[in-house]
C-alpha positions in Angstrom: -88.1 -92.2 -132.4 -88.9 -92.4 -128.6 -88.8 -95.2 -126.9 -91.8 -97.2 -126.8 -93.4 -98.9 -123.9 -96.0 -97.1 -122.0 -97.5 -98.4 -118.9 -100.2 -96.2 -117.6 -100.6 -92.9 -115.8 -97.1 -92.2 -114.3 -95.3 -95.3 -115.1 -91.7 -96.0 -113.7 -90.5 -99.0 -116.0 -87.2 -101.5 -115.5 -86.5 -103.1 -118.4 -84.8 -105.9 -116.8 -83.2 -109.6 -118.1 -82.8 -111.0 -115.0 -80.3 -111.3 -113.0 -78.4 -109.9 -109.5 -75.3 -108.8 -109.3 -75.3 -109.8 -105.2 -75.7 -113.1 -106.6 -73.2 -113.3 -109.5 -70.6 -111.1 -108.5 -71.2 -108.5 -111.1 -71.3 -104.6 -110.8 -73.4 -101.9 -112.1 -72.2 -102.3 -115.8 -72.7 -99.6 -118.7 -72.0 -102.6 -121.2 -73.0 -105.9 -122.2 -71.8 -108.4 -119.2 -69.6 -111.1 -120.2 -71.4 -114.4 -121.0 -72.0 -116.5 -118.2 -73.5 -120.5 -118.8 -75.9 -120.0 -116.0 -77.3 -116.5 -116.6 -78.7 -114.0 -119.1 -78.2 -110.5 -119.8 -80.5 -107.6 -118.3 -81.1 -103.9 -118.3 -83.1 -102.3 -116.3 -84.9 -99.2 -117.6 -87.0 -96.6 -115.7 -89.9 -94.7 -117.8 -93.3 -92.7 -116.6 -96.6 -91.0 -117.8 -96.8 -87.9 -117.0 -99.4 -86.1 -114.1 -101.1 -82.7 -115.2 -100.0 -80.0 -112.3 -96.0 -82.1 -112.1 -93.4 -80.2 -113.0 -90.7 -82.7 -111.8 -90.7 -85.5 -109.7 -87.3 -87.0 -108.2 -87.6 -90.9 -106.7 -84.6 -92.9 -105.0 -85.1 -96.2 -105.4 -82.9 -98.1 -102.9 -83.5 -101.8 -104.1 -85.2 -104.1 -106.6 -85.5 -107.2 -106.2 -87.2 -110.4 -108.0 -88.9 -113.5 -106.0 -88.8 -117.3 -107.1 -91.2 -119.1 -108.1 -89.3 -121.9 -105.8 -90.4 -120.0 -102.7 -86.8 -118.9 -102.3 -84.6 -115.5 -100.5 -85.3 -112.6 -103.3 -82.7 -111.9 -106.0 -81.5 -108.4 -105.6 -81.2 -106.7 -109.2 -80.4 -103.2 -108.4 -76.4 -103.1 -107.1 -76.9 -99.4 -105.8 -79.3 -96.7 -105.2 -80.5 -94.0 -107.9 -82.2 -91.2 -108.0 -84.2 -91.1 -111.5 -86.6 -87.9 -112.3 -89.8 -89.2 -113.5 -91.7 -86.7 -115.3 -89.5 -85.8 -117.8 -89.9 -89.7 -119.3 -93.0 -90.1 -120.3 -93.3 -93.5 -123.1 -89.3 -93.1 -123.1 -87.1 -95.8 -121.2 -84.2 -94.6 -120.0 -81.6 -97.7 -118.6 -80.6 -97.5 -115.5 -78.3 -100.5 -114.9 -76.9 -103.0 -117.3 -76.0 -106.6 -115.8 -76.8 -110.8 -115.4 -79.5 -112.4 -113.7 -79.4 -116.7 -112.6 -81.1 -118.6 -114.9 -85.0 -119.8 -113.2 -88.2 -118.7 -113.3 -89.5 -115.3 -111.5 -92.6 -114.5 -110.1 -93.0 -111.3 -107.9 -91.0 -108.3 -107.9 -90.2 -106.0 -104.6 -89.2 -102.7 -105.0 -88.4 -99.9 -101.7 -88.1 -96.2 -102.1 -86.1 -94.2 -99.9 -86.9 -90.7 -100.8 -89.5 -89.0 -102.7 -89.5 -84.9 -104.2 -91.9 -83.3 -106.0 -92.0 -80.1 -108.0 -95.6 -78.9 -108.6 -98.0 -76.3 -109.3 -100.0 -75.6 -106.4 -103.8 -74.6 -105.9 -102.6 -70.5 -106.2 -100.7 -70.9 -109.4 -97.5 -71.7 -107.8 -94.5 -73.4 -108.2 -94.0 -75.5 -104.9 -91.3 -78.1 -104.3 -91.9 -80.9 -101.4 -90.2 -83.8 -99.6 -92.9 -86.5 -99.6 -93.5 -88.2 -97.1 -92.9 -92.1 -97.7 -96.2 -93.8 -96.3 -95.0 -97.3 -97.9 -91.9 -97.6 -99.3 -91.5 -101.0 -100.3 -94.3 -102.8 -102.1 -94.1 -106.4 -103.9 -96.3 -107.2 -107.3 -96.8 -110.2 -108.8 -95.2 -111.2 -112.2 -98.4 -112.4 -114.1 -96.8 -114.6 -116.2 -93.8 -115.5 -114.6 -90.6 -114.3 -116.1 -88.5 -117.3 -117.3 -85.2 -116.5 -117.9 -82.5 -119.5 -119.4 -80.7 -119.9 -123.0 -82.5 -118.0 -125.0 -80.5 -114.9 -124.3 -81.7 -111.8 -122.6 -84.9 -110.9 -121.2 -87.4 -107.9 -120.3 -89.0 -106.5 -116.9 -91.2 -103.2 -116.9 -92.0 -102.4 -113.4 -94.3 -99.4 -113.7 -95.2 -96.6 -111.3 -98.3 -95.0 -111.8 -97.5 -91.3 -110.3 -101.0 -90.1 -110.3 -101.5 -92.5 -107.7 -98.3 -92.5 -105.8 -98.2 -88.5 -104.9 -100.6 -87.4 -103.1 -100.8 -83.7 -102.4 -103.0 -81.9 -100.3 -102.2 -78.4 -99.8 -98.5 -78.4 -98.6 -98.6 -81.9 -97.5 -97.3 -84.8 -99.7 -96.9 -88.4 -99.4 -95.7 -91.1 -101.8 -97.5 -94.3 -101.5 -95.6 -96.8 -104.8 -98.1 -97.9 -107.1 -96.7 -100.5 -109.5 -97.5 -102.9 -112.9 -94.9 -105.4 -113.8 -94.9 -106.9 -116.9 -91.8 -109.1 -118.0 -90.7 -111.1 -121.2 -87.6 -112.7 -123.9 -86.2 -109.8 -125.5 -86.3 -111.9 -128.2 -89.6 -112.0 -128.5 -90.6 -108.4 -128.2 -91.4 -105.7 -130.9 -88.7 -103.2 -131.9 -90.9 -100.4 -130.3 -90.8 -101.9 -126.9 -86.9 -102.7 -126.8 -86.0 -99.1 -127.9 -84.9 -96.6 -125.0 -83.2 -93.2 -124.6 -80.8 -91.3 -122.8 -79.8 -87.7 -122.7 -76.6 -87.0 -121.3 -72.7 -86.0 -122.0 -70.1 -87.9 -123.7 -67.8 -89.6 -122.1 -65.7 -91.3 -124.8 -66.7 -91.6 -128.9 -65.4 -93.4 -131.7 -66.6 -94.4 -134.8 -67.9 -98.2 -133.1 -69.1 -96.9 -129.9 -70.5 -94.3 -127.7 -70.7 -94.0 -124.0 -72.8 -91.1 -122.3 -73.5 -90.3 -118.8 -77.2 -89.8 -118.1 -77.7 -86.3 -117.1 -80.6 -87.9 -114.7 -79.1 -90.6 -113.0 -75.7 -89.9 -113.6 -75.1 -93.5 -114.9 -72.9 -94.0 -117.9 -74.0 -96.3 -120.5 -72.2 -97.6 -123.9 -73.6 -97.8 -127.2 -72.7 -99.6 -130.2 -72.2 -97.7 -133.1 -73.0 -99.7 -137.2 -74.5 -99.1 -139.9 -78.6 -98.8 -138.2 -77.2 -95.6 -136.8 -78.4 -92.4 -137.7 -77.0 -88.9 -137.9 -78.8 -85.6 -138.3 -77.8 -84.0 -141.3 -73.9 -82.9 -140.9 -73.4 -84.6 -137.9 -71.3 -87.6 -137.9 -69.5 -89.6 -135.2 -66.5 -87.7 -136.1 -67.8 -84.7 -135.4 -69.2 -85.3 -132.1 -66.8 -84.1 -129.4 -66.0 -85.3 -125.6 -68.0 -83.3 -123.1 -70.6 -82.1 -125.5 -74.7 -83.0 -124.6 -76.1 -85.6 -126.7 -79.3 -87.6 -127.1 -79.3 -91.6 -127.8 -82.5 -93.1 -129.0 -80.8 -97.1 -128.7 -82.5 -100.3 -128.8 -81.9 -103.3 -126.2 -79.9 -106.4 -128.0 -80.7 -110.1 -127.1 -77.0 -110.4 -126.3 -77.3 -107.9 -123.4 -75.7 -104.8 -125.4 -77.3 -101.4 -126.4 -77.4 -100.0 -130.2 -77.8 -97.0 -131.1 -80.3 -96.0 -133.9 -80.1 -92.3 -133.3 -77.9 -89.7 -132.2 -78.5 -86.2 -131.6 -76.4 -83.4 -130.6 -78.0 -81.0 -127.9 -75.1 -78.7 -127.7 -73.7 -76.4 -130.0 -70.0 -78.3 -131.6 -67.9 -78.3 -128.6 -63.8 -78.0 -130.1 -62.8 -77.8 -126.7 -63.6 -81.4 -125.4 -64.7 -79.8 -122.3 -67.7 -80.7 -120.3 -70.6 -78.2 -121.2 -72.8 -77.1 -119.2 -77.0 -77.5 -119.7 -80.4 -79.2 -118.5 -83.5 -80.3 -119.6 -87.0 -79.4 -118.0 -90.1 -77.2 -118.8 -90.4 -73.6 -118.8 -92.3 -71.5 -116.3 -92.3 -68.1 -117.2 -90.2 -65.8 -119.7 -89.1 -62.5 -119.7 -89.6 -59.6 -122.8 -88.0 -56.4 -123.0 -89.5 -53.5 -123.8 -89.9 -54.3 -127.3 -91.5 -57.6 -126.9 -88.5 -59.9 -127.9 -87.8 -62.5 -125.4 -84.5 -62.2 -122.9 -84.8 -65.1 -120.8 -87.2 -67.7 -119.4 -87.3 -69.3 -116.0 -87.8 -73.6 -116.0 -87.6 -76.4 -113.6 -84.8 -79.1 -114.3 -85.8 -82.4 -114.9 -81.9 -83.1 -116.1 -79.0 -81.6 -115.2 -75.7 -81.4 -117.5 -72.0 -80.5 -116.3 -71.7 -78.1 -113.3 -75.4 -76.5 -114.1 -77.7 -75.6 -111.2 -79.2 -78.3 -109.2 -81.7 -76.2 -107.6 -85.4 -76.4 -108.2 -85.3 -73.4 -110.8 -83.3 -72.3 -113.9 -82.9 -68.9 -115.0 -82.0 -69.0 -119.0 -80.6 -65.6 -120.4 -81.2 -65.8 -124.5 -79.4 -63.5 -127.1 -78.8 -63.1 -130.6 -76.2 -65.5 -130.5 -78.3 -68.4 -129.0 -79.0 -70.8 -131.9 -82.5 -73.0 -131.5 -82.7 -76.8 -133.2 -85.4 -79.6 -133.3 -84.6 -83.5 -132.5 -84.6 -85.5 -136.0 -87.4 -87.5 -134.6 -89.7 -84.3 -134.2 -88.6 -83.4 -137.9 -89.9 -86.9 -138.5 -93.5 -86.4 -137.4 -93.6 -83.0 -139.4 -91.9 -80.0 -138.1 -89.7 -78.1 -139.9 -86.2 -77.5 -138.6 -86.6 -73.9 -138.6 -90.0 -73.6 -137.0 -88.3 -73.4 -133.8 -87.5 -70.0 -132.9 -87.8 -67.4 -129.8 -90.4 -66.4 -130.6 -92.1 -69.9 -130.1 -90.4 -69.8 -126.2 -93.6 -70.4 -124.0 -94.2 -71.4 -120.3 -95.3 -75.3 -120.4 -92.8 -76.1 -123.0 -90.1 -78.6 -122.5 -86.4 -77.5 -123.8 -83.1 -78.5 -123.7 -80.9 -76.2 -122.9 -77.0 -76.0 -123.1 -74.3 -73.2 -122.7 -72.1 -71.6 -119.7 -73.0 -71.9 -116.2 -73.4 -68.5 -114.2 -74.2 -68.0 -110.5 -76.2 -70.6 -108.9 -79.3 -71.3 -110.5 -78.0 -69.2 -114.4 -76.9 -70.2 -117.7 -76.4 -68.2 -120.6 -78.0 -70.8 -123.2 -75.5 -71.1 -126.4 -78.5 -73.3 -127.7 -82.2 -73.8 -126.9 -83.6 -77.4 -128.4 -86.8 -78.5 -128.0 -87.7 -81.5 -126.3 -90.7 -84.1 -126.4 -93.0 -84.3 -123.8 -95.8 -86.2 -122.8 -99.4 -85.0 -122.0 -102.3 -86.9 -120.3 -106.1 -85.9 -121.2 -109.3 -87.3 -123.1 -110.3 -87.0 -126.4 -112.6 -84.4 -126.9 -114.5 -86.3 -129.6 -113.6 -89.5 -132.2 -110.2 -88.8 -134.2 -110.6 -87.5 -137.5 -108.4 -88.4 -140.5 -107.2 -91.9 -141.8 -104.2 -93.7 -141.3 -101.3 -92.5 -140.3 -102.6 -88.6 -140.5 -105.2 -88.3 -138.0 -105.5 -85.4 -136.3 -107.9 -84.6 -132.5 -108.6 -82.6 -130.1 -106.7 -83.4 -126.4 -109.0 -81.9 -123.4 -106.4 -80.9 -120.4 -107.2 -81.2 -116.7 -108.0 -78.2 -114.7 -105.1 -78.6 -112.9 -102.6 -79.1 -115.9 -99.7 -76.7 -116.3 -100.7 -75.9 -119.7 -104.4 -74.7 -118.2 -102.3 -72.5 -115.6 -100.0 -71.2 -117.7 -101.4 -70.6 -121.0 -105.6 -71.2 -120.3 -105.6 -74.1 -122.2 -108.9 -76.4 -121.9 -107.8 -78.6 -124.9 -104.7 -79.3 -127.1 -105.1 -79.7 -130.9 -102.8 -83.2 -131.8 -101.7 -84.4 -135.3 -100.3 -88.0 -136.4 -98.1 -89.1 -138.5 -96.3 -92.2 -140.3 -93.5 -91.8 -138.2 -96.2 -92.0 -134.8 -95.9 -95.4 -132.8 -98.7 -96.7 -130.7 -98.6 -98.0 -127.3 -99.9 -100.5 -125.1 -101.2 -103.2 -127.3 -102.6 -99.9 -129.0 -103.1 -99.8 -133.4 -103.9 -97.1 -135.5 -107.0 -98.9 -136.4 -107.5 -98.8 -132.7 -107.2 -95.6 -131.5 -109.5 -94.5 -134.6 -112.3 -96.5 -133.0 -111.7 -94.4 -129.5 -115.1 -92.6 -128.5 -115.0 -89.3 -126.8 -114.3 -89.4 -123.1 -111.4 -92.0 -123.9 -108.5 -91.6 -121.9 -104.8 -90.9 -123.9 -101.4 -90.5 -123.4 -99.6 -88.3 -126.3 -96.0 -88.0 -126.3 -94.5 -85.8 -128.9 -93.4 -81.7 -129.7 -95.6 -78.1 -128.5 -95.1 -75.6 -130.5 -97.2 -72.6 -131.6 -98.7 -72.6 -135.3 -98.1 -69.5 -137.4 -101.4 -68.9 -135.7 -100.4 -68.4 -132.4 -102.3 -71.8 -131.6 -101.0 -74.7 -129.6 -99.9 -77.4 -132.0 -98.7 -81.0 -130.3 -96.6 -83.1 -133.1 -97.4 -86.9 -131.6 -94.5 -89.6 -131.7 -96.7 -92.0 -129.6 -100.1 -92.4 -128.2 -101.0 -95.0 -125.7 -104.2 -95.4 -124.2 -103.8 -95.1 -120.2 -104.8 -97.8 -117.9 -105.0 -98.3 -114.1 -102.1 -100.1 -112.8 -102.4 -103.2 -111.0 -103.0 -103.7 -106.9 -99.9 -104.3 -104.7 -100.2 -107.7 -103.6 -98.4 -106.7 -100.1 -96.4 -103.7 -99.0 -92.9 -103.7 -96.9 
């Protein structure tokens, strides 16, 4: 299950309670903060929508901060810079600081950037990668309602960056402009869909209560409580899970600041050793065949990187007969079968996860290839067909999309399923009534049918919507 809460084309969301560690004396915390009589819990998340030509899209964000309604100095709720990559999100919130914010009502929310890099597909085909040029990097939005935060325990902010909007690219030229919604809210009083988050990463400790990874985006560790709620792929246990191996937590915010997690998924083959494994996650570009057609590598673009793998703007792969391939339980969930992912369903536009031993810079000999979700932005090409939950329509791509470059895609055949979650205030009944032309965000699993056609498995759909106007910039 991915997380759940969508805002718009190219959305950057902080899940937040409240509260500044400037002003409370806290740190950056990957647990719950110790209970404090005049302030609540909060965790900040980061999440996107994706833009058609974007392979990857890096953003430092050197401060947040949150404005009174009193008229008061701004409370600063980020206690360090990070550097979170964008595209690889989609409807999934990934945390990116756990801590306490004062007790009082908030009702505007300032956030500067301090760096900006894009990896894109250019007008020739190519794979380009830019330093964007920051034409206003601080903006402020207002908090429409205000966020109250007291008692009632821990509380919600999703500041959203609509990418689309922000990058602008003309030729080699780039320039990042924020464009923001804010929405914020009790935890308590919240759906389970929009508390849920995710984060991909290595372990740093495990035991049979608790698990803390660091995220292989922003290098942040976070802890996870461990009960009953939590789920295992088949085999797996927490037992079984070693130190250093490449995981994936699907967790849910608690209204006592802490995270649970509901599902966790290895991304590494078992690691005895305890050592840190190398790996990353990001979307393939090309591949390579040998003579006889079978595939020996592929090149992608990390999104995420995983122990002392490559940093650099591509990743080449080398597959063999040893590599084994998996599927998340969540794509299982929506309908694939575990072994539908093979090499020979390796195709540029793809997003994989990827884990093994690091080469020379920019290699890896992949151990394991796993498939990863991804999100896709397009209209519908006509009404959905079907009834609830199994609906199934017809996606149409954006002449500049990757998937149009790379494969000649004009339009992407999309199935539903009980286990598919809708977004933004979005229903099934809903998104039945959507007329042709209607804009969508799908995030879920590409593979190809037995066909040889483009198949997208969807674990959420949101309808995308224009973010708000800046009501000042810095």
């Amino acid at each position: 299950m991915e997380t759940k809460t969508k805002l718009q084309k190219y959305v950057l969301n902080f899940m937040g309670m409240a509260g500044l560690c400037t002003l409370l004396g806290c740190g950056s915390s990957s647990t719950a903060p110790s209970s404090m009589t005049s302030a609540a819990p909060m965790v900040m998340t980061v999440s996107d929508a994706p833009l058609s030509n974007i392979l990857a899209a890096k953003v430092t964000i050197s401060s947040v901060s949150l404005g009174t309604a009193s008229g008061s100095s701004k409370v600063s709720v980020l206690t360090q810079p990070v550097t979170v990559e964008l595209s690889s999100l989609g409807a999934v919130q990934e945390p990116i600081e756990i801590t306490n914010l004062a007790f009082g009502t908030y009702n505007s929310v300032t956030i500067a950037v301090s760096a900006a890099q894009v990896t894109y597909i250019n007008s020739s085909g190519q794979v380009t990668t830019a330093t964007a040029t920051l034409s206003q990097p601080s903006v402020t939005v207002a908090l429409t309602p205000s966020l109250t935060v007291n008692s009632q325990g821990e509380v919600q902010l999703r500041m959203a960056f609509n990418l689309a909007q922000s990058f602008s690219i003309s030729g080699s030229t780039v320039t990042f402009t924020p464009a923001i919604n804010t929405t914020g809210a009790q935890v308590s009083s919240e759906n389970s869909g929009e508390r849920q988050l995710e984060v991909s990463g290595q372990v740093m400790s495990i035991s049979s209560s608790s698990i803390t990874v660091q995220s292989g985006d922003s290098g942040k560790q976070f802890a996870f409580t461990i009960n009953s709620s939590t789920k295992f792929p088949n085999g797996v246990t927490a037992g079984s899970i070693q130190t250093g191996s490449i995981v994936q937590v699907e967790g849910q915010t608690q209204t006592d600041g802490s995270l649970l997690a509901l599902m966790i998924t290895p991304e590494s083959n078992e690691n005895s050793s305890g050592q840190q494994e190398d790996g990353a996650k990001g979307v393939i570009v090309s591949v390579t065949k040998s003579s006889s057609g079978a595939i020996t590598s592929f090149s992608m673009v990390p999104q995420e990187s995983f122990g002392s793998s490559s940093t650099s703007t591509a990743l080449n792969v080398a597959v063999s007969s040893s590599t084994t391939y998996g599927i998340p339980e969540d794509a299982q969930q929506v309908g694939l079968v575990a072994t539908v992912f093979t090499t020979a369903e390796i195709f540029p536009g793809q997003s994989v996860v990827v884990s093994g031993t690091a080469g020379s810079s920019g290699t890896l000999d992949a151990q394991q290839v796993t498939l990863a979700a991804e999100s896709i932005v397009g209209t519908l090409v006509a009404t959905p067909q079907g009834t609830s939950p199994n609906f199934t329509f017809s996606l149409g791509l954006a002449a500049t999309s990757y998937l149009t470059t790379y494969d000649s895609l004009t339009s992407l055949n999309v199935s539903t399923s009980q286990a598919t979650e809708y977004g933004n205030g979005m229903t099934a009944s809903s998104f039945a009534a959507l007329a042709a032309g209607a804009s969508v965000e799908t995030h879920g699993y590409l593979i190809k049918d037995t066909s040889g056609h483009f198949a997208l498995y969807a674990t959420e759909i949101s309808q995308v919507e224009a973010p708000e106007t800046p009501e000042s910039g810095g």
